[in-house]
C-alpha positions in Angstrom: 85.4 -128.4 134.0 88.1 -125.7 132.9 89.5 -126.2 136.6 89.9 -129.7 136.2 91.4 -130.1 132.5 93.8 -127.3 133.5 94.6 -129.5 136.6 95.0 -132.4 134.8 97.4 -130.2 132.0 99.5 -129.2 134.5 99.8 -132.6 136.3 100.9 -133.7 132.9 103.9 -130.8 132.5 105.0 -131.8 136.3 105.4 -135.7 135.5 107.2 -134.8 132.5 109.4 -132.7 134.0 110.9 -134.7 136.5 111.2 -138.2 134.1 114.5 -138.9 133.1 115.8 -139.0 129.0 114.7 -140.9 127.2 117.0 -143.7 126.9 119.5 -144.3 123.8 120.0 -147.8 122.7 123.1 -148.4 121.7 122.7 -152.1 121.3 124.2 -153.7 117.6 127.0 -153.7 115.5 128.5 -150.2 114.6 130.9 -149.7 111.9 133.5 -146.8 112.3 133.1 -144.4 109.6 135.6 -141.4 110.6 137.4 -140.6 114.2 138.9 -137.4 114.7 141.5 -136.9 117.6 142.1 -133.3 119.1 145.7 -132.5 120.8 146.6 -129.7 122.0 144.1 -127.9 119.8 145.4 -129.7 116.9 142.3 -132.1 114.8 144.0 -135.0 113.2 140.7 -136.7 110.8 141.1 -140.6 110.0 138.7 -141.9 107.4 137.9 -145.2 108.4 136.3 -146.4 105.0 140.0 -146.3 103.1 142.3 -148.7 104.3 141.6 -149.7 107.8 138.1 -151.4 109.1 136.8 -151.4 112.9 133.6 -152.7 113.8 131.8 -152.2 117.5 129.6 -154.7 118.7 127.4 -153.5 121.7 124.8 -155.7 124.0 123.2 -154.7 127.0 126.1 -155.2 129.3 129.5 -155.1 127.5 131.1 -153.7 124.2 133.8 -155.1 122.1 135.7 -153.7 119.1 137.5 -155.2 116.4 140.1 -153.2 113.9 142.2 -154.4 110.8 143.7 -152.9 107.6 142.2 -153.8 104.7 144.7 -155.8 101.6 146.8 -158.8 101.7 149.6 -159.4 103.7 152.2 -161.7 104.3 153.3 -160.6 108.0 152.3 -159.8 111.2 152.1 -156.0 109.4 147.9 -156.3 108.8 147.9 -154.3 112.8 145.0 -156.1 113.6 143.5 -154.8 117.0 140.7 -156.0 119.7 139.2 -154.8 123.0 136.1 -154.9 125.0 134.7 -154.9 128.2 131.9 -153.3 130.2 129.9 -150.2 130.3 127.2 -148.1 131.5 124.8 -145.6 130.0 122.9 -142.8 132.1 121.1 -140.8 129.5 124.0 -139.4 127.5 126.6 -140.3 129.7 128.5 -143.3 128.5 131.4 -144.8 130.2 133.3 -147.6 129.2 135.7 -150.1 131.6 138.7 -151.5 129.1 138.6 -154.9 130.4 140.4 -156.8 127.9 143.0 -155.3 125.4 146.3 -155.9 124.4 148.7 -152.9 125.5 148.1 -153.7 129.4 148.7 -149.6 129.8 145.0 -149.1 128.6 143.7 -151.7 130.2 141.4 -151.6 133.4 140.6 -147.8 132.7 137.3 -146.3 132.1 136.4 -143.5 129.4 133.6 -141.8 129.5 131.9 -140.5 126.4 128.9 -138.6 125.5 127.0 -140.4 122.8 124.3 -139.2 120.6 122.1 -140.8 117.5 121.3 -139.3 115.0 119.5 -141.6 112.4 122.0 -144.4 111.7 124.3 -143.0 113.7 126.3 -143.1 116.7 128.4 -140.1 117.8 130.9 -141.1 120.3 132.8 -137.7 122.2 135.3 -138.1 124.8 138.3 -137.9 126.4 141.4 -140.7 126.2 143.6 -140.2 129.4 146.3 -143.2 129.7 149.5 -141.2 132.1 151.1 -144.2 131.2 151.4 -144.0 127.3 151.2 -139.9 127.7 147.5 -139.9 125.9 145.5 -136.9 126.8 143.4 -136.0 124.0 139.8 -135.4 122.7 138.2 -138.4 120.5 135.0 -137.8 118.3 133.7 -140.8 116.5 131.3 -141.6 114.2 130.0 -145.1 113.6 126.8 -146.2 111.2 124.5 -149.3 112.8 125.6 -152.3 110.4 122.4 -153.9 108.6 
């Protein structure tokens, strides 16, 4: 009997070895709380909550974000800004495709991010790489699952 439950123990560690992460589901509507960029070594902090609004919305296949500054305005001045496209997941490993978007430089290229949860929250870490606009920088964002 000891021969078999320790058969059946170690059967157990062996299949749970070799499964794959557990999956994250990204899947609602985020709201960006804070993004910090990194340049050269040098953090710049943006606190999303004064000033400035972006939400994410994320199904099973594609991602979209939307972005304005908060206050009246009587001109073209209110910056508002949209993307979206597809993406993939693999554990961690999240890669977006820029489908759509206004500045055609950023368009059509992928970012890949590593994403986390932690409660209510999605942590977003990666790299922005557009030769075109001379972006090479570290992003970290932080965004809590709208209610």
């Amino acid at each position: 009997m000891k021969n078999i439950i320790t058969s059946f123990l170690f059967a157990a560690l062996l299949i749970s070895c070799n499964s794959k992460p557990a999956s994250i589901n990204l899947n609602g509507t985020w709201k960006l709380i804070s993004g910090t960029i990194i340049t050269k070594g040098v953090s710049e902090v943006t606190d999303y909550t004064k000033g400035q609004s972006m939400i994410k919305i994320i199904n099973n296949t594609h991602f979209a974000f939307l972005s304005h500054k908060w206050g009246v305005v009587k001109d073209s001045s209110n910056k508002f800004d949209a993307g979206g496209g597809r993406y993939t997941l693999n554990g961690d490993q999240y890669m977006e495709y820029l489908d759509y978007y206004s500045d055609k430089n950023w368009e059509g290229k992928p970012f890949t991010f590593t994403v986390s949860i932690v409660n209510d929250t999605l942590i977003q870490r990666g790299l922005e790489k557009v030769e075109k606009e001379n972006i090479d920088r570290e992003i970290i964002e932080k965004y809590v699952l709208v209610k």
